[in-house]
Structures are given as C-alpha cells and as structure tokens.
C-alpha positions, 0 to 999 in steps of 0.5 A: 617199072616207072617211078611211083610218088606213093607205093602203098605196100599190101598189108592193110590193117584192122581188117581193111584193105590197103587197096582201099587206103591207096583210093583214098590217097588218089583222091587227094592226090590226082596230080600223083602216081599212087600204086598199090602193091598187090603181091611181093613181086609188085612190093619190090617192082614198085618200090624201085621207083618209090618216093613214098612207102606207107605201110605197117612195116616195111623190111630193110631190104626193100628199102635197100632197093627204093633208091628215090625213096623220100618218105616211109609212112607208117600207118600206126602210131606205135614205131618202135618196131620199125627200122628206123636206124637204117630208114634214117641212114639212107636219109628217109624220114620217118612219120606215124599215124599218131592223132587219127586213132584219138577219137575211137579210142577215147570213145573204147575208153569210156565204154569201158569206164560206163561199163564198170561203173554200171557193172555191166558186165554183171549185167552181162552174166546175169542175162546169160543166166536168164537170172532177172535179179537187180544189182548195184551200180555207181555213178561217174559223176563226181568221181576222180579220173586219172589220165597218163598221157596227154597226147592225141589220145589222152586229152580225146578222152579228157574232152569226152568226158567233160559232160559226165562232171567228173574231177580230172588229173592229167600224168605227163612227162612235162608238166609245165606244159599244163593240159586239158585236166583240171590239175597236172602232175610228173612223173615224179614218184610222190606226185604220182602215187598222191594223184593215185590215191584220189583216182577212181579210173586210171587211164593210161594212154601213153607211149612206151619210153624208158619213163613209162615201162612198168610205171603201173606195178606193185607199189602203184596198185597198193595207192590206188583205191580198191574201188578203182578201176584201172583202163589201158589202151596205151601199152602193155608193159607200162603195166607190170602184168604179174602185179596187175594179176595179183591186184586182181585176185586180192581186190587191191583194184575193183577191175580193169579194161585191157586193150594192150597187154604184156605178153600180147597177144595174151596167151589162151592160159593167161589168168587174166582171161578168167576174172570176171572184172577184167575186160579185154580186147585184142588192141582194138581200140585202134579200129575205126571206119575213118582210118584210112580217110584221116591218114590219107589227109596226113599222108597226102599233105606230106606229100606236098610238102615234098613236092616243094622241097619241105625240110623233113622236120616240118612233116606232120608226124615226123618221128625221124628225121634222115641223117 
C-alpha cells in the first residue's frame, strides 16, 4: 500500500460520516494524500503507510503497524480513553479537538438555562395535557451565573450570555489568570462554596482531572440556593450522581440539565430519568453541522507544520507529546 499523509479511520462521529470528514481535509490539502478507511482490512492496509490517523480512537495494534506514523489526531475533546502512553512511546504526538465544539455547546447550555427560567418544560407538560393554564416564570436578567472552567467551552457561554444582564463568576484551577467573568475564584474549598452561595445557574464545563472528580457533591448542593439550577456539559463524574438524586428529590436545587452523566449512557431504571426538573440528553451537546469543517482547519494546519518539520509542541492542541 502506498504511503498516506492523512488515514482517517472509519468510525465518524454524532452520526456524520468520516467519509465526509476525509473530503474536507482534501480540500485543504490537495498537495496531500488523504485516505479514508472503509472497512478493517483497509484501516490496517493504510495505516502502514500512515503519517497521520485521525479518528475517535485508534487500537494500539494498529499503531504498532503505522511505522510512519507522526500524528494521531483525535476528533473529540475528551483523551482519556486514548492510549496516549503507548502513542507517545513510538514518538507520536497526540492533539484533540478541543475549541471547535465552543460554539454549540455554549449555545445547548443556554437552551437550558432559558428553558429553566421560563419553566418550559412545565410548558411542555401542560401542552401534552392540552391543559390552557397559565404558569410562573423567571427572569434571567440580573441573576448570578456561575461557570466552572474557563477553556473554549466555558468563556463560549460566558460570551453569549453578555446580552441577558446577568452577574458572572468564573471557577478555574488558576485564577490568576483572570477571564472573561465579571469575578474569578480557586478551587479552593471556601472560595467555591461563597461563589455557590450566590449562584443561580451553575454551569459546569470543565474537563475531568484529579481537581474536578466529584467537585459537585453533597456539601456543594447543601450551599447552593434551592431556586438553583445546576447545568453539565462537562463531565459526569465531577458531579457526585447520588448526591445530585438526592438534591433533587429534597429540593435542595430547583432542577439541572444534564448532558454527561455518571454512569453513561445512564442506565433505563436510573431515578434521574423520572424527575420532571431534570432535563437530559445523550452527550449531545457535542453535535454540530461545522464539526468536521472546524477540525479540518486544526487537522490540516498541523499537517503543515509537519511538512516543515515543526517541533511537536507547537501543534494546535497538542495533548502529548512523543517520548
């Protein structure tokens, strides 16, 4: 099999084709072999040659046989499940697709936040009663909105939602950095638990580290409001699931929007499936038309970098370098 700049491997994502993916690298890269793996036989064929893999995961035994291979790319921003020792071992560097999902998520996270404060999902279950009966609503304006992280996604939802005239707080692990909210605070326990005191929607739209697992639990619930709502789109298991139920049930927290979830997929008999305050979907908030345009645009600038010999810690979202 000939060599291959880009192998795009068969599995597409979000219900869009990798086929379709592969295209658009092609167009940024017509000076470039770009392949797209349809079937197992071609994955392995192909990655002989390889340069460059991008995919949602790649097995470590088709790494073993990419003997070229430079650069595996993923197309999520979540690594953790990858096999980042071993890619790094066979000096591959590693990049993500962090920044390009911003946009729709931070967009989901306001669905969310407009719909609770208009009770629309009350709405929603008085339309299928067909019951014409008014009901109470809130007002963003003036409220308190509290984001925990502020990468891509969290200063995205920052941004949008500077026209609503709402106070913001910003949680992220270096606060001397400073951001986009109108205040920023640590992780540390007293600063959190004083910034969740005052918070009216609590969005959490950070990775998963050592810091944030569990950082939502008990205690957290028992500071926050009980008109509060509590948004996730960053990771389950930075919200502690038995005390989020439990919160919920007692009407410690108003309602929440879940879009990751611990377990996930959640299971069919999970109690947060039957509160009528908790919205959730299946990490979807990932999903958007642009996808494989905006990590073409990643994908293919690394690629040049590569052409001319870039050191691997200059590639844009670089999340390992090789050994």
């Amino acid at each position: 099999m000939s060599d291959t700049d880009v192998l795009v491997l068969r599995r597409g994502t979000h219900g869009m084709p990798a086929v379709d993916y592969a295209d658009a690298l092609r167009e940024r890269l017509p000076d470039h072999t770009v392949h797209v793996a349809r079937t197992p036989r071609e994955e392995r064929e192909f990655a002989a040659g390889a340069r460059v893999i991008s995919s949602t995961d790649v097995d470590p035994a088709l790494v073993d046989r990419a003997e070229r291979l430079e650069l595996f790319a993923g197309v999520a921003a979540g690594y953790d499940h990858l096999p980042l020792d071993e890619l790094a071992s066979r000096g591959v560097a590693v990049t993500n697709a962090s920044g390009i999902h911003a946009p729709n998520i931070a967009e989901q996270v306001l669905a969310y936040i407009l719909g609770f404060t208009r009770n629309m999902h009350v709405a929603a279950e008085r339309q299928e009663r067909r019951e014409w009966r008014h009901f109470q609503a809130g007002e963003l304006k003036d409220s308190v909105v509290t984001v925990v992280g502020l990468g891509a996604i969290g200063q995205a939802v920052v941004q949008r939602l500077e026209g609503f005239d709402v106070n913001t707080i910003g949680v992220r692990y270096s606060p001397e950095k400073g951001g986009p909210t109108d205040e920023v605070v640590g992780f540390d326990e007293d600063a959190i638990h004083e910034a969740l005191s005052r918070t009216d929607h609590l969005v959490v739209a950070a990775p998963l580290t050592d810091e944030t697992e569990g950082l939502i639990g008990e205690a957290e619930f028992e500071t926050l409001p009980p008109h509060s709502y509590l948004v996730n789109v960053g990771r389950g298991a930075i919200v502690d699931t038995d005390a989020l139920v439990s919160a919920i049930r007692t009407n410690a927290i108003a309602g929440a929007g879940l879009d990751v979830t611990d377990p996930e997929p959640l299971p069919a008999d999970h109690p947060l499936w039957s509160f009528g305050n908790v919205t959730i979907t299946p990490h979807n908030a990932g999903h958007s038309p642009e996808h494989w345009e905006r990590l073409a645009d990643i994908v293919a600038g690394n690629v040049r970098k590569l052409d001319d010999d870039a050191d691997p810690a200059d590639l844009e979202n670089i999340v390992r370098k090789p050994e």
